[in-house]
C-alpha positions as CSV (number, residue, x, y, z in Angstrom):
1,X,-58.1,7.1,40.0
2,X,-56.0,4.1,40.4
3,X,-55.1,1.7,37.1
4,X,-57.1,-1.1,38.5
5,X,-59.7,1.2,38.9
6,X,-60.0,2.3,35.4
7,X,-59.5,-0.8,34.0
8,X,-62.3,-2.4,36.0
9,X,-64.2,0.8,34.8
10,X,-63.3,0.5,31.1
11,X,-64.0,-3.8,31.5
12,X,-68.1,-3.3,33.1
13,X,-68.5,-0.7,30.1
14,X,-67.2,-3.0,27.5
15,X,-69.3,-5.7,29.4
16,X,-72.4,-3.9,29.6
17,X,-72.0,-3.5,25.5
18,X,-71.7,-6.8,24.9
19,X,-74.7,-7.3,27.1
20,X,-76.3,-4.9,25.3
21,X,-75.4,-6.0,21.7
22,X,-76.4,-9.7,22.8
23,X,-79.7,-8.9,24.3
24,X,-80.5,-7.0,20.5
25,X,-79.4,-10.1,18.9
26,X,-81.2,-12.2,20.5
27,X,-84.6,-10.3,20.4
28,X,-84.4,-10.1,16.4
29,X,-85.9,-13.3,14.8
30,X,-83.7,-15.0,13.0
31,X,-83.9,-17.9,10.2
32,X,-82.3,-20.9,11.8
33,X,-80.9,-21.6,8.3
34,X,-78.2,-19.0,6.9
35,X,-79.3,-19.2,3.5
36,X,-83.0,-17.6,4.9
37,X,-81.2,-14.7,6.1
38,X,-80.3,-13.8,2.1
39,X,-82.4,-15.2,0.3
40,X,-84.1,-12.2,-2.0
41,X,-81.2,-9.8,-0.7
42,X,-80.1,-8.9,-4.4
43,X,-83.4,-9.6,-6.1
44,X,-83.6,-5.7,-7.3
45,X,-79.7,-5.1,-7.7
46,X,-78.7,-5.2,-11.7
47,X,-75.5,-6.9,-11.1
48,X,-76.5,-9.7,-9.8
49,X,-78.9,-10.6,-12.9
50,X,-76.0,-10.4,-14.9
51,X,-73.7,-13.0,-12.5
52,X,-76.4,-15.4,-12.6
53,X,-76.0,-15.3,-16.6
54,X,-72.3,-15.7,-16.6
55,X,-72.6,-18.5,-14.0
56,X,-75.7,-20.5,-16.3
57,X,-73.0,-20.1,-19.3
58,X,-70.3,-21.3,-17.3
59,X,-72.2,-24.1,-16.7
60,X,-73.2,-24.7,-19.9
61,X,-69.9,-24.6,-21.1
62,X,-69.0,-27.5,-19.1
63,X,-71.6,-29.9,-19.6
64,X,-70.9,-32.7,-21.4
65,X,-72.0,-32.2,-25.0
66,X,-74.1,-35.4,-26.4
67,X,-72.5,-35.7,-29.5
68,X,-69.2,-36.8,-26.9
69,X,-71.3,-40.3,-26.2
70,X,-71.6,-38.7,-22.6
């Protein structure tokens, strides 16, 4: 087998993946918007309740206190 050959061989193979990998993209239904796609995707994970806390006292910390005349 020549090297033309095998490349041309090795390129339809890659080709026909890529075909193949598109075509399974395509045929899953998708949110348009890429906040859809994880929306819920931590809702059972521990970890994550407790990085929504730090972030709410983060920004707590931040706010302007009224006392400051804010």
């Amino acid at each position: 087998m020549s090297a033309n050959t095998l490349i041309e061989s090795r390129l339809s193979a890659v080709e026909a993946a890529v075909a193949e990998l598109q075509r399974r993209l395509g045929s899953e239904s998708q949110p348009s918007n890429w906040l859809e796609r994880f929306t819920g995707a931590f809702k059972d994970e521990p970890a994550f309740a407790e990085v929504v806390a730090y972030g709410k006292a983060l920004r707590s910390a931040d706010a302007p206190r009224e006392s400051e005349g804010h």
